[in-house]
C-alpha positions as CSV (number, residue, x, y, z in Angstrom):
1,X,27.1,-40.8,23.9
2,X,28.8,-38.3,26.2
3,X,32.0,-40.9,26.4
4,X,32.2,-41.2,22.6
5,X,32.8,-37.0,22.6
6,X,34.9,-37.6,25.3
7,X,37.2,-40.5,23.1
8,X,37.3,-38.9,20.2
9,X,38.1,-35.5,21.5
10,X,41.1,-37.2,23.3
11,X,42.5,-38.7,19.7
12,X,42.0,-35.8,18.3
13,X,44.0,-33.8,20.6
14,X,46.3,-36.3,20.7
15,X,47.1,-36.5,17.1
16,X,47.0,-32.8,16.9
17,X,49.9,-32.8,19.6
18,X,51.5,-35.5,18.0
19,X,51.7,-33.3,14.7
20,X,53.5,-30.8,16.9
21,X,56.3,-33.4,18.0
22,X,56.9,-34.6,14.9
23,X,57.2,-31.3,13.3
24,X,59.6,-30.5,16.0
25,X,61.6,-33.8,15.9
26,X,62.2,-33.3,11.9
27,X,63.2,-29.6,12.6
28,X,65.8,-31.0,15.1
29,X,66.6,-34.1,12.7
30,X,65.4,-36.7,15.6
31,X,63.4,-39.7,15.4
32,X,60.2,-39.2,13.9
33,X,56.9,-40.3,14.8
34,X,56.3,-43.3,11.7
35,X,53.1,-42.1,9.5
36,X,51.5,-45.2,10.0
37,X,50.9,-44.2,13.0
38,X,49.7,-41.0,12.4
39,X,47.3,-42.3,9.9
40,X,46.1,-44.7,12.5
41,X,45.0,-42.2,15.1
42,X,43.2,-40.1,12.3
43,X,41.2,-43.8,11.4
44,X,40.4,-44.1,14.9
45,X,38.6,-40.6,15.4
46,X,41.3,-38.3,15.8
47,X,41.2,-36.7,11.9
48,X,39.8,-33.4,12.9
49,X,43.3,-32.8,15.0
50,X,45.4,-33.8,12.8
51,X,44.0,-32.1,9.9
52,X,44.4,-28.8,12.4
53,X,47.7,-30.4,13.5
54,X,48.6,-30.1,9.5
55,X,47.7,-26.6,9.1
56,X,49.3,-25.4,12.5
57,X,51.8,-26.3,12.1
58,X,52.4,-26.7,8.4
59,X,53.5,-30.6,8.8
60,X,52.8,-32.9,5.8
61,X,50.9,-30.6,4.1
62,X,52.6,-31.8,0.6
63,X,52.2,-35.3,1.2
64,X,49.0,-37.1,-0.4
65,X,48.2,-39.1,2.2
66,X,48.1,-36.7,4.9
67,X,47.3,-33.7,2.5
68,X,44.1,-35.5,1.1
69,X,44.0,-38.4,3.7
70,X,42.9,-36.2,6.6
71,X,40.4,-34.7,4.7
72,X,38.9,-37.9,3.4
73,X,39.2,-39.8,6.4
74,X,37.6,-36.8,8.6
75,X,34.3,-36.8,5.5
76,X,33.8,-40.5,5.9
77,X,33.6,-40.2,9.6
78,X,31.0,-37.7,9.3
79,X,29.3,-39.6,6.5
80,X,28.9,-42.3,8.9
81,X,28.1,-40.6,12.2
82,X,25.1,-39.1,10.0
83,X,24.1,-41.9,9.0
84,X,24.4,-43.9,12.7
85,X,22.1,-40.6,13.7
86,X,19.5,-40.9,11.0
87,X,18.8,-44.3,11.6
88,X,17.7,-43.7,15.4
C-alpha cells in the first residue's frame, strides 16, 4: 500500500512540474510538452498535480479538457479507490 502513495505521489509531482515547464516553454515560445501527454500522467494517478499544476500556475485553465478533465479524471480516481477500500 505504502508503494502505491509512493507512485502516485511521484506522478503527481511530476505532472505538477511538468505544468511548470510547459507554462514556461509557451511563455518563451519553445517546444511544448504535447497534451496527450499531459492527459496521460493525470490517467495514470498524477491528476491531483496537475490540477494544482493548473491553478499555479494558471496553465490550461480555458481548455475543456484540462479545465474539466483534471477534475473528472482526479473524482473517478477517488470513486474508485473507495470503492477498491470498501470492498476489503
Amino acid at each position: 500500500m505504502m508503494l502505491l502513495w509512493l507512485y502516485l505521489a511521484a506522478v503527481s509531482l511530476a505532472l505538477f512540474a511538468l505544468m511548470g515547464i510547459d507554462k514556461a516553454a509557451a511563455k518563451n515560445r519553445c517546444r511544448r510538452i504535447p497534451e496527450r501527454t499531459l492527459l496521460a500522467l493525470a490517467v495514470l494517478g498524477g491528476s491531483p498535480g496537475g490540477l494544482a499544476g493548473m491553478l499555479a500556475f494558471r496553465h490550461k485553465t480555458r481548455k475543456p479538457a484540462f479545465a474539466l478533465g483534471f477534475p473528472a479524471i482526479l473524482i473517478c480516481q477517488i470513486a474508485v479507490g473507495i470503492l477498491i477500500a470498501c470492498q476489503g
